[in-house]
N, C-alpha and C positions, 0 to 999 in steps of 0.2 A: 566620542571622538571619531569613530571610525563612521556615523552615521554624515557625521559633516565631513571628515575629508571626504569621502565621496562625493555628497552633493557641490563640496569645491571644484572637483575636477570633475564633475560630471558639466558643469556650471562654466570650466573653461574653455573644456574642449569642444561645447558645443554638442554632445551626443556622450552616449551609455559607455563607460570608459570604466567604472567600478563598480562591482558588484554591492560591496559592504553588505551581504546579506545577513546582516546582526538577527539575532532571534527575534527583538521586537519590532524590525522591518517585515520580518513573515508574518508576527501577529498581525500587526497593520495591515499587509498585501491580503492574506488568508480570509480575514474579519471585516475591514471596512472597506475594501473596495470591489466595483463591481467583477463581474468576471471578465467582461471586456475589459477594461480598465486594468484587471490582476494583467494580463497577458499583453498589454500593451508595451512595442518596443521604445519609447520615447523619452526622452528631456523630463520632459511633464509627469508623467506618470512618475518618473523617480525622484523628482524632488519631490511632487506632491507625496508620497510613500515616505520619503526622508520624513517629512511634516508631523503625517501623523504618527511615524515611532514616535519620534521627540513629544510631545503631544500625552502619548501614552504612558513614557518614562517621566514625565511633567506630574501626571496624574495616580501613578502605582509604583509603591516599592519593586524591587528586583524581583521578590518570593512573589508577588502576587502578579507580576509580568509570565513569570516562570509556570505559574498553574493556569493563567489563563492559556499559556502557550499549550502546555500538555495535555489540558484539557482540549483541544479540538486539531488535534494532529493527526493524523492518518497513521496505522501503525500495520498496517498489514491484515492478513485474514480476516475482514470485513470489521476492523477494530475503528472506530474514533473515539481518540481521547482516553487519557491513560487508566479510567476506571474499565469502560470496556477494553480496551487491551487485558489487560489484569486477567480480567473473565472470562475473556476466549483463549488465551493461551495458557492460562494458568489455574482457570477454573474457582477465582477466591478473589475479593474484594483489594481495591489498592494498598488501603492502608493495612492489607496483610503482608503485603511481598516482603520479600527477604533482600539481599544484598546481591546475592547472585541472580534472581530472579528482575530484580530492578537496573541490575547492571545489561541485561539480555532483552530488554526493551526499549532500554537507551541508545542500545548499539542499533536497533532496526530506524531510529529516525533517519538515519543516513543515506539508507537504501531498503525498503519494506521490501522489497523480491529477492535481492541477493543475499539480505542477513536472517530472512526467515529460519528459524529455528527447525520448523516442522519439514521444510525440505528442503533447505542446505546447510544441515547441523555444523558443519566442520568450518563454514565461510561464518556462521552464530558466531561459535565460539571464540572463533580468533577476534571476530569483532569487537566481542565482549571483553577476551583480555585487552584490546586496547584502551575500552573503556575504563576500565577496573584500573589500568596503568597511569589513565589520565588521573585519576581521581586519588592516586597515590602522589605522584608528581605534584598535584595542586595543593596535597595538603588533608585532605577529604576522608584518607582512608591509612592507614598503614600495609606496609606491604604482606603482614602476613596475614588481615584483612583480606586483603587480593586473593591471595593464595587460598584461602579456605575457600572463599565463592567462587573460583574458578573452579577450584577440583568437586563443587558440590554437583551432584545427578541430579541436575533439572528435570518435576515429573509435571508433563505439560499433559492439558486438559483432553479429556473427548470433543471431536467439535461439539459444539450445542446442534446444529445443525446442518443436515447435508444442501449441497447444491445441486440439484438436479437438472439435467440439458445444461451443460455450464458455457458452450461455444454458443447456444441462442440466449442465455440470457443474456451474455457478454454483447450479442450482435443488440440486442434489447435495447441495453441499457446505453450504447453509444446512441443509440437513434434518438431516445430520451433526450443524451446529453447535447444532443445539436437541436432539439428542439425549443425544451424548457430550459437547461441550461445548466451546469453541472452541482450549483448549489442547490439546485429546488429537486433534483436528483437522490442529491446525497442528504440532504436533510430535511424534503419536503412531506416524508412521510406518504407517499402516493403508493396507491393501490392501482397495480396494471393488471389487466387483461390482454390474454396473448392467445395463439391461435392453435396453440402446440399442442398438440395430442400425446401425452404423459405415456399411454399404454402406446402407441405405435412409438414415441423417443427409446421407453425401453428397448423394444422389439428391434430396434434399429440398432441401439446399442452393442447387445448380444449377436446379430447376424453381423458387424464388422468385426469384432474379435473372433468369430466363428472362422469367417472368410482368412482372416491372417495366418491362424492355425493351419486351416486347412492345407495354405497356400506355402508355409515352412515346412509342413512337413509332408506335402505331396513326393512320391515317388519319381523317381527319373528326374527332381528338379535341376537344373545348371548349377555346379560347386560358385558357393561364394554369392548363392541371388540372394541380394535383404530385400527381402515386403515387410516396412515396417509400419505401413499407415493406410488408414482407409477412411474414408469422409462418405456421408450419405445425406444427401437434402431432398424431401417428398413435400409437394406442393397439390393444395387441394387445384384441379382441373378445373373448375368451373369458376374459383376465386382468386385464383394466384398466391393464396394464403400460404405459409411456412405450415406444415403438419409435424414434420420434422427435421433436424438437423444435428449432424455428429459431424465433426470436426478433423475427429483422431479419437482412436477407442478410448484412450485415459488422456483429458484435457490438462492431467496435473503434471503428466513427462514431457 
């Protein structure tokens, strides 16, 4: 229903007037269309989108609309899809999670940066109880259900791995994404080569937190100066190559 009143009033008024972004209109957008096409503002593009939900919900029960959806959703800390999610923040297979820990995944589809767990625990949680509350409301869960998974101490995983130079690989991979294009990015499996000298990133690393210290806590400084940031880019002279680049001493604050 909400798939056709849209394309109704999208239909009348001549241009994009409703959203209807039903979950199997993202499968659709995400999955079968191109990435020009995802991001196109037009008529076209959303009825043809209206098309093929309908199409998809033609073809697959609810539950299996539902895994294909969470299967390839973006969930934060370099998760696609809700088995890797599982893995990275929680270190153990999907069909292990618990209730509270499946409730704290659900809540990041909304916003992966804001409901991150790992670093804004307090904006997680409350998102989670929303969750949990929806899921009581609907029928899903009972309330002392809720209550138990909310008051449980989620113990989230070691990353599996660090990210090293994170403001060049970040500048990297935008360059990639305007090249190739953001699916052949994110799931084309590609092996890059970069120009980055690993032992002078570190070096560089450590000499701007150095410089920040220094510079808080120099003698005679003016009451009230904040030096809170320092960026450093070294380019090879003969090639114009990136050797290194630092952003901000910790890319994660």
């Amino acid at each position: 229903l909400a798939i056709g009143r849209a394309a109704w009033l999208n239909w009348r008024d001549g241009g994009i007037v409703s959203g209807a972004s039903t979950l199997t209109q993202q499968l659709a957008r995400n999955t079968l269309m191109s990435e020009d096409e995802r991001f196109e503002q037009s008529l076209r593009r959303k009825l043809r989108e209206a098309w093929l939900a309908v199409q998809i919900e033609l073809r697959y029960t609810k539950s299996e609309i539902l895994a294909l959806y969470l299967n390839q959703v973006y969930y934060g800390n370099f998760a696609t899809g809700l088995e890797a999610a599982a893995q990275s923040y929680f270190g153990k297979h999907a069909a292990e999670l618990d209730l509270s820990e499946c409730s704290m995944l659900a809540g990041l589809l909304q916003n992966q940066v804001a409901y991150n767990p790992l670093n804004h625990p307090e904006a997680a949680r409350l998102r989670q109880s929303t969750v949990l509350g929806l899921m009581v409301v609907n029928g899903y869960i009972d309330r002392r259900d809720a209550e138990l998974a909310l008051a449980e101490q989620l113990q989230f995983a070691a990353s599996p791995f660090t990210v090293e130079a994170p403001h060049f690989v970040s500048y990297v991979e935008a360059q990639l994404d305007r090249l190739l294009g953001v699916d052949a990015v994110a799931s084309g499996g590609l092996r890059v080569t970069t120009t980055l000298d690993l032992n002078w990133q570190n070096q560089a690393e450590r000499t701007a937190r150095w410089h920040l210290q220094r510079l808080a806590e120099e003698p005679g400084a003016p009451a009230g100066r904040r030096i809170e940031n320092a960026a450093v880019v070294a380019l090879d002279p003969q090639t114009g190559a990136i050797r290194t680049m630092v952003g901000s001493p910790d890319y994660f604050d």
